[in-house]
N, C-alpha and C positions, 0 to 999 in steps of 0.2 A: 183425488186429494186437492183439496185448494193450494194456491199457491206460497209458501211461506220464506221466511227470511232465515238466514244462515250464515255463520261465520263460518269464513273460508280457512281456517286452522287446523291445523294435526298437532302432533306431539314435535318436539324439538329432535334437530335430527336425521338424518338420512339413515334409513335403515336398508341396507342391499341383501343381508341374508337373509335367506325365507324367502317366503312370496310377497307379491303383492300386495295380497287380503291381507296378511301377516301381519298386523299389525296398527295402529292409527298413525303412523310416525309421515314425515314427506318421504316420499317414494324418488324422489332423483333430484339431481341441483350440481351446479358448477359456479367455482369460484363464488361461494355464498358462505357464510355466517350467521350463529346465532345467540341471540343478546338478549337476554331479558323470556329467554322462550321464543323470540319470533327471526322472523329470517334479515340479515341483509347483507350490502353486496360488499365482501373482503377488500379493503385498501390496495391502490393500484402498486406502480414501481417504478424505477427510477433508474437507467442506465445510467454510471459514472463517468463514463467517456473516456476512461483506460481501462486499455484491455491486458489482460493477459496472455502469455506465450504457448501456455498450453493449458488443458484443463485442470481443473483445482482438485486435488486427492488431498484437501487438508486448510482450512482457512480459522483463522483469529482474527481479533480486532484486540485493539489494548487504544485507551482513552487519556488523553492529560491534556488541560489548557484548551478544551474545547476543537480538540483532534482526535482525529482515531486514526490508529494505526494498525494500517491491514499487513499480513501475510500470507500467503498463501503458498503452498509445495505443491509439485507436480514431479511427474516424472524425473526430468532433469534441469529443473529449474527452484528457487526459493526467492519468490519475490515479493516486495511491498511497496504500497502506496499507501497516501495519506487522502481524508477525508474534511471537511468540516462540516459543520451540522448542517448547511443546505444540502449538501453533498456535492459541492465542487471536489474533482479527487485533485491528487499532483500527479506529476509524471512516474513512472513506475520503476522502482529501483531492483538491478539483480542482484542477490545477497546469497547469491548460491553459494556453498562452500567450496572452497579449492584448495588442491593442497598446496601447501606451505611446509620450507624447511624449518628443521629448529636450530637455534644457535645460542650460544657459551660463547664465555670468554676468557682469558686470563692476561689479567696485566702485569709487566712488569713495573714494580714500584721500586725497586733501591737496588746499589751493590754493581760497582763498576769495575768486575772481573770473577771469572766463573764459564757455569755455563746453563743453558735449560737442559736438564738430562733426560726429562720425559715429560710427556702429558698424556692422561689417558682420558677418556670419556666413558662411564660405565663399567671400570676396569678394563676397557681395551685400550692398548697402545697406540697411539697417531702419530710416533713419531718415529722414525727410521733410526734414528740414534741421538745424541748428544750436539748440542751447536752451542759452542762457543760464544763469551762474549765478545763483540765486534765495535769498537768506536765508542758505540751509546745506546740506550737502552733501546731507542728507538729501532736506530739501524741492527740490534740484534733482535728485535720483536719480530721483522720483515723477516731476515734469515730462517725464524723458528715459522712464519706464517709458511714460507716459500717450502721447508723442511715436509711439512705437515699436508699441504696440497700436492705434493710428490710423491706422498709415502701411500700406499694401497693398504688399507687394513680395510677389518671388515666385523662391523659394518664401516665404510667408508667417510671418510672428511677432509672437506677443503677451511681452508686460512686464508685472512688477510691481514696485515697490520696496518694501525690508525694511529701513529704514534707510537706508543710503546705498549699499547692493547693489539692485542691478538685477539680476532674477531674469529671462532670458528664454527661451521655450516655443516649442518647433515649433508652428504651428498644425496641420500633418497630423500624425498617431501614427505613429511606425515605426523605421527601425533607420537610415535613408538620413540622418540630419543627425548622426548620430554618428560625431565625430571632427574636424566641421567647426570653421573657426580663428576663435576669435572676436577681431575687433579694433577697439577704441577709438581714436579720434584726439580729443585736449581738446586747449582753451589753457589755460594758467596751470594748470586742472587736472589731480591726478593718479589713474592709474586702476591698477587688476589686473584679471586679466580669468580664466575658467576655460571651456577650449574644452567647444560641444557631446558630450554622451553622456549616455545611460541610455533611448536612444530603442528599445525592442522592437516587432517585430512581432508580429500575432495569426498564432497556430493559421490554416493554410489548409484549412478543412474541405472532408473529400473522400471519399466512400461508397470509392474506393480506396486510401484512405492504410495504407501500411505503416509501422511503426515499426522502429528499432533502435537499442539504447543501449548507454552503454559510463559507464564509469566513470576518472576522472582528478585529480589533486593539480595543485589553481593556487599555484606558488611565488609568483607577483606578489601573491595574497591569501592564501595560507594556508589555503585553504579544499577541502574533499571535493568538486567537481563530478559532476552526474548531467550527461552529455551525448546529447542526444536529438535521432534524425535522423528524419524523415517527408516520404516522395514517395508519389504517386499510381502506387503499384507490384501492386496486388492482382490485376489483369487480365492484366499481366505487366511481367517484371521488362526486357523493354525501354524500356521507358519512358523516355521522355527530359524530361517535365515537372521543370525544377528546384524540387530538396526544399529545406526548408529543417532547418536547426540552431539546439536550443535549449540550455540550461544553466540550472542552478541545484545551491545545495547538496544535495546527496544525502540527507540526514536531516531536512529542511527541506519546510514545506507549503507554502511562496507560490507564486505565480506562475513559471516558466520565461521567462527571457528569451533573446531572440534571436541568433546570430552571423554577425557579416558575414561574406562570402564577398570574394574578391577579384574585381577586376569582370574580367568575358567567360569567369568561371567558373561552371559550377554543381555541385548535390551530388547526383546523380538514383540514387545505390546506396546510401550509408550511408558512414560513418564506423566507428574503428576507435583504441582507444590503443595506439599504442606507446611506452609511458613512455620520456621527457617530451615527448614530439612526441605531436598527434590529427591523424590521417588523415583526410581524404576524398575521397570518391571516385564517378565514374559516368561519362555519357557522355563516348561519343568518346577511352575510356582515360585519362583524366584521371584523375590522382593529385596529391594536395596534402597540406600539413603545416602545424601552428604553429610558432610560435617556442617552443624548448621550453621548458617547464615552465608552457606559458602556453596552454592548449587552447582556450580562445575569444579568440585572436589569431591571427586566417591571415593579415594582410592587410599586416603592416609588414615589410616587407623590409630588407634587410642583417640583421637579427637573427636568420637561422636557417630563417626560414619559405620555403616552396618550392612551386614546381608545379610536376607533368612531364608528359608525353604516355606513356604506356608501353605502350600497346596499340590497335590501331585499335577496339576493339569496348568495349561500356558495361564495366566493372568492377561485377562486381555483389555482391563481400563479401570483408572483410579480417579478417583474425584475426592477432595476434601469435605469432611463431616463438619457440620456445624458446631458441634459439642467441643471440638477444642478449639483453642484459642494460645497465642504468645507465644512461646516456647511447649505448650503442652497440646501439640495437633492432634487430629483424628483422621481417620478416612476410611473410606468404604470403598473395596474391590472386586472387578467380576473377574472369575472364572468361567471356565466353559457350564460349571457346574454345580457352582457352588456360589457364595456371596460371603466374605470375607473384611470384618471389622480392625482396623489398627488407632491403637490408643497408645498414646505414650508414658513411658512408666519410668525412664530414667534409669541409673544405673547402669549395668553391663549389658543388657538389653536392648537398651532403649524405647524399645516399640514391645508392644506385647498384641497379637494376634488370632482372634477369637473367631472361628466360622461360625457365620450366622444362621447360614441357611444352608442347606445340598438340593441336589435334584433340582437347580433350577437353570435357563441359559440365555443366552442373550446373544443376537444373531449380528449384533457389529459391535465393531469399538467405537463407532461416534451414534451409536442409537440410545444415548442415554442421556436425559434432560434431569437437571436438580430446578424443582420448581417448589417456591418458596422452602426450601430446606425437606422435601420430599423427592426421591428419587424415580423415575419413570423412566421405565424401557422396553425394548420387543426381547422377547425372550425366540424361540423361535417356532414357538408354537400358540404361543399365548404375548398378551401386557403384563407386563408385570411393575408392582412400587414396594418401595421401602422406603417404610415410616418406623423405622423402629425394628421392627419385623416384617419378614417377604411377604406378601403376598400379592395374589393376581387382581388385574384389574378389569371388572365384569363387560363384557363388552357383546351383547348380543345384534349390533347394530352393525357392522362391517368385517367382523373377525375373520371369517371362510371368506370375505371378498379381498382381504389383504392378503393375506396367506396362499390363497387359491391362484390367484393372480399375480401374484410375486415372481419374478423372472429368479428361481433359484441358485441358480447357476453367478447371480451378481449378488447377491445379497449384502454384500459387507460392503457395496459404497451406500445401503439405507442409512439414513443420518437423520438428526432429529434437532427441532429447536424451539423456544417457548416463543409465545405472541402474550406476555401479561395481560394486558388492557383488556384484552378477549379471554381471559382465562385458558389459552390453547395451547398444546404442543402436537407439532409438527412431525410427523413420517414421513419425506420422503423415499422413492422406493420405486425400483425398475419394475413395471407393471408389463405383464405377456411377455414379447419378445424381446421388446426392449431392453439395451444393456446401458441407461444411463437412469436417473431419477425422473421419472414422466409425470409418475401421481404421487398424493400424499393422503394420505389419513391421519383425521384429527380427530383428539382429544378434547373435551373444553370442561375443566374440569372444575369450573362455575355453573355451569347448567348441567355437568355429569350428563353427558351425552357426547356422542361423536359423529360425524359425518367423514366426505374427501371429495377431495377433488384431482382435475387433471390441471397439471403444472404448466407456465405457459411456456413463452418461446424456446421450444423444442427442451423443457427439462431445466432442470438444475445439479450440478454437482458437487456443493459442501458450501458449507456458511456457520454461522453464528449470530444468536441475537447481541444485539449491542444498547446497550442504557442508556447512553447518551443519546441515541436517534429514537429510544424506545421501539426498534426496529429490526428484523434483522437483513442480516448484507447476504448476499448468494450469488454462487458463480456461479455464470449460464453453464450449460452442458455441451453446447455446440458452440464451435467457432468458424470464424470469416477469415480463412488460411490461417494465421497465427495470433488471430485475435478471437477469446474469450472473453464476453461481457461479464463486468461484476453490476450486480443489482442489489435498488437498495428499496424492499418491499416496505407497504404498507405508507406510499409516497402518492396521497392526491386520489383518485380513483381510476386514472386511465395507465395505460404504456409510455414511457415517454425515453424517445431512445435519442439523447440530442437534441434535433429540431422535430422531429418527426414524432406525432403524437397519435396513437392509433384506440380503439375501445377497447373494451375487456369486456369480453362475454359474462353476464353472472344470472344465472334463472333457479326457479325451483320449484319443486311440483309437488302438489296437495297428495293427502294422502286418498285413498276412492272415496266418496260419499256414493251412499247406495241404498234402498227402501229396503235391501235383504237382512238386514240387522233390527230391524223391526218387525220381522216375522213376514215381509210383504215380498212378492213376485212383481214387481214393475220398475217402469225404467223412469230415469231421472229427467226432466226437463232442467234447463237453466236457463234463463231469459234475459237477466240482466247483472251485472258484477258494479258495485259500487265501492273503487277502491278506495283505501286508508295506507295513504304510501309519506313517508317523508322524499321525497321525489325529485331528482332533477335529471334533464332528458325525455324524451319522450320511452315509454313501455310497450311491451305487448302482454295480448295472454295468449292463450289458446287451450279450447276442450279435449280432453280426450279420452280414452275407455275405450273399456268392450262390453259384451254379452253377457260372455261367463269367464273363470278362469286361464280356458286354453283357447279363447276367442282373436283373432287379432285386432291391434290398435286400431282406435281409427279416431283420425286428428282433423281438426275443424282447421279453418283459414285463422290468420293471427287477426285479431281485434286489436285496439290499439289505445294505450291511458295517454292521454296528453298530458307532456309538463302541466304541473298547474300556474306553472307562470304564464305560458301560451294559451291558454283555455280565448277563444275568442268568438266560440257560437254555445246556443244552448243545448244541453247535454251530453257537452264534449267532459265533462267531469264524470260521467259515468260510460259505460260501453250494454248497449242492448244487443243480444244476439238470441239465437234459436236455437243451441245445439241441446240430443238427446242422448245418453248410453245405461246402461243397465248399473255398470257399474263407473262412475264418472269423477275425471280427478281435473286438475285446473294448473296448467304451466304459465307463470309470470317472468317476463325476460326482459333483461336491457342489456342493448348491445350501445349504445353510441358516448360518443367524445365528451366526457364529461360528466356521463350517466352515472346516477347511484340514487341508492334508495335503503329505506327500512321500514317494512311493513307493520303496519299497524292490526286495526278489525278491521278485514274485510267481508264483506256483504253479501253474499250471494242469494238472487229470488230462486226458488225450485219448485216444483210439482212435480207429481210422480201418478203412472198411471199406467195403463196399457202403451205399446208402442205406436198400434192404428192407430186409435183414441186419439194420441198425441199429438201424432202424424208428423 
């Protein structure tokens, strides 16, 4: 056969199930992309130069005035930094929760003889008996403080006077004497009194704690709340240990304080805003709400606030539906098994609760990306979306190599996030034996096709895309003693950690051309490749193939495309080589500082013929 011209294109795509022959798609690639149908190489990333304390089981951003504000949970830590759009970060705040006492007060206000005969807290007594008035209101406030931190009741309380207020303190720290009614009884004297609160719980530290946050406007304060949920969910997302719920302001470094649940409920999945109502939700189908506009109030009824049963199985993550709006939200929840619509209907109700779908699952609580107001997730056998109605999303290109290769035993830190620009969303996901996020598989659901790749420096453990960098932020998987890098992809083309700037491997290989598809028994010559790269860096390629099927590899020396800025002899713009194989496919790579590319029509000459012949 004479020798003829060729474009060096396949189908859009890495396809790893099946074989081979299977198909016209490219047959392997790392750290690559595809745009328009053809390949290039994935945006580099950006170390922020604060680290974290331990690994990230749970990360957000929230944006205002041209900052982002990160959190992240870990085991025993809930920390944040701030960003700005280059991605200088600040220094890194700890906001874990700790417990705190609650405290009440009552003052004396009038009445210069008498005495305090009692004060209770919750209907218990704190006080030993009756005190006398003394001199002045003041000097008798102190007596009743002094009475009161003396006296052992139970649950327990100390005093102290400020005047003629009596300031009084849970002895235990926590969230349980918040709300509790404080009440005086005097003669002659008069009092005000100001019920129990401000009591928080601590962080319950736990090697499996998972985090997820959400962000909400308190119309009772006026204030931006971050709101943070953490259960003992890493080993799996059944779990039924009750998580708890924290809050604080969103732009703000102190402490998180705690939110009560309403009792014989717990929160063992996560939480979820539906402006002006906060969700939560977990075992035993349990779903509940605040009173809106008020997200760390679940617990006062007649105002709004609710709890339903809506599924026999845990509810393991809620997101807001687009179709509501104001006061009238929506949202859409998983089950282990099910897929569950809430609409608001007002009334004694409030929410009204429609299953959508059954028999379906979903193998984490953060595997599930809303892209453009369509929902995308790993179910645990299958993809699955919901647009309206479930259904699965076709995937004959990597499905048995995601699944197969899934380290099962981790499965619920796989987490998911969208790249817009590229049409993509993100899997990643502990691959072999590996017990952190190594690889990913992607969706691009603009060229409907999917590829994956291997994750770089040693993995990643939770992130979120963020709008304002059009990017998203990820926390390494590995740390340097107590430091965790957070990174901020899709930053330049290379690594860049600090000062230190290293390349990023990205290649991808053709799928076979072969004279066997035209009825023919001979092997492939290639003699010359005439790249079409938008290109910067120098390239390589390299041949490769076999005989037949069950033949092995066999890979030529790398040829080399010159920057076309460098080009400074004649026909350094193309690469002439000699290689032969039966069935033959073609690897293009760049590895160096600064390198990137997007392949345009590439050229390749071929003839085909006997392999003597050929020689």
């Amino acid at each position: 056969m004479p020798e003829i011209t060729v474009i060096l294109k396949s189908e859009a795509g890495i396809k790893r199930d099946g074989t081979k022959f299977d198909g016209n798609f490219y047959t392997d690639g790392q750290w690559v992309r595809w745009q328009r149908g053809l390949p290039r190489k994935i945006g580099g990333y950006k170390s922020t130069q604060k680290y974290l304390q331990e690994i990230s089981r749970g990360f957000s951003n929230f944006t205002q005035q041209n900052y982002i504000y990160c959190h992240s949970g870990s085991a025993n830590y809930l920390e944040r930094f701030t960003l700005d759009i280059t991605g200088n970060s600040s220094i890194v705040s700890n906001r874990t929760p700790a417990a705190v006492q609650a405290t009440g007060s009552v003052t004396l206000t009038g009445g210069a003889a008498g005495s305090v005969d009692s004060i209770t807290v919750g209907g218990v007594n704190i006080m030993s008996g009756s005190v006398a008035y003394a001199t002045s209101l003041s000097v008798t406030a102190t007596a009743v403080a002094a009475n009161i931190t003396a006296y052992t009741s139970s649950p327990n309380y100390s005093a102290v006077a400020v005047g003629a207020q009596i300031n009084i303190t849970a002895t235990l720290a926590g969230s349980a004497p918040n709300g509790l009614a404080v009440v005086a009884t005097a003669t002659t004297i008069t009092t005000s009194k100001v019920d129990m609160s401000g009591g928080s719980d601590a962080l319950v530290a736990d090697t499996n704690n998972m985090w997820m946050f959400d962000y909400q406007y308190d119309s009772s304060t006026n204030q931006n709340y971050i709101l943070a949920h953490v259960s003992p969910n890493l080993n799996s997302i059944s779990n039924s240990t009750g998580g708890q719920i924290f809050f604080g302001e969103v732009l703000g470094t102190g402490i998180l304080q705690s939110v009560n649940l309403p009792a014989n409920t717990n929160c063992t999945g996560g939480i979820v805003s539906l402006h002006p109502y906060l969700f939560y939700y977990g075992t035993d189908g349990i779903i509940g709400w605040s009173v809106p506009g008020e997200p760390t109030n679940l617990t006062e009824t007649g105002a709004g606030a609710g709890v339903a049963r809506v599924w026999g199985q845990k509810i393991i993550k809620g997101l807001p539906l687009r179709a509501g709006s104001g006061t009238a939200p929506a949202g859409i929840f998983w089950a282990y098994d099910a897929v569950i619509r809430a609409t608001f209907t007002g009334g004694s109700t409030v929410f009204q609760f429609d299953v959508v779908a059954t028999d379906t699952s979903i193998i984490s609580e953060n595997s599930v990306v809303d892209y453009d107001g369509v929902f995308f997730w790993a179910g645990v056998d299958r993809f699955l979306m919901f647009n309206g109605v479930v259904r699965e999303v076709p995937n004959s290109m990597n499905l048995n190599y995601f699944f197969d290769g899934l380290n099962d035993r981790h499965r619920n830190k796989v987490f998911a996030y969208k790249v817009p620009r590229y049409g993509e969303i993100w899997w990643c996901y502990p691959r072999g034996d590996a017990t952190e996020c190594t690889h990913a598989v992607i969706y691009n659901v603009r060229e409907n096709t999917w590829y994956d790749t291997e994750l770089p420096v040693n993995g990643r453990a939770a992130g979120s895309f963020n709008n304002a960098f059009a990017a998203p932020i990820l926390a390494g998987a590995v740390g340097e003693g107590n430091d965790y890098r957070v990174w901020v992809q899709e930053q330049g083309v290379d690594e860049i950690d600090g000062q230190i700037i290293n390349p990023i491997r990205s290649y991808f290989e053709t799928a076979d051309l072969s004279s066997v598809a035209q009825g023919k028994n001979e092997y492939l010559r290639i003699t010359r490749i005439e790249p079409d790269f938008v290109q910067s860096g120098d390239m390589t390629v390299q041949v490769t193939g076999r005989a037949n099927a069950r033949a092995p590899e066999v890979y030529s020396s790398n040829f080399t495309f010159v920057d076309p800025n460098n080009i400074t002899e004649p026909f350094q713009e193309i690469v002439m080589l000699k290689e032969q194989r039966r069935e033959l496919r073609v690897r293009f790579e760049s590895n160096e500082v600064y390198g990137d590319y997007q392949m345009g029509q590439i050229i390749g000459h071929v003839s085909s013929g006997d392999k003597t012949v050929l020689g």
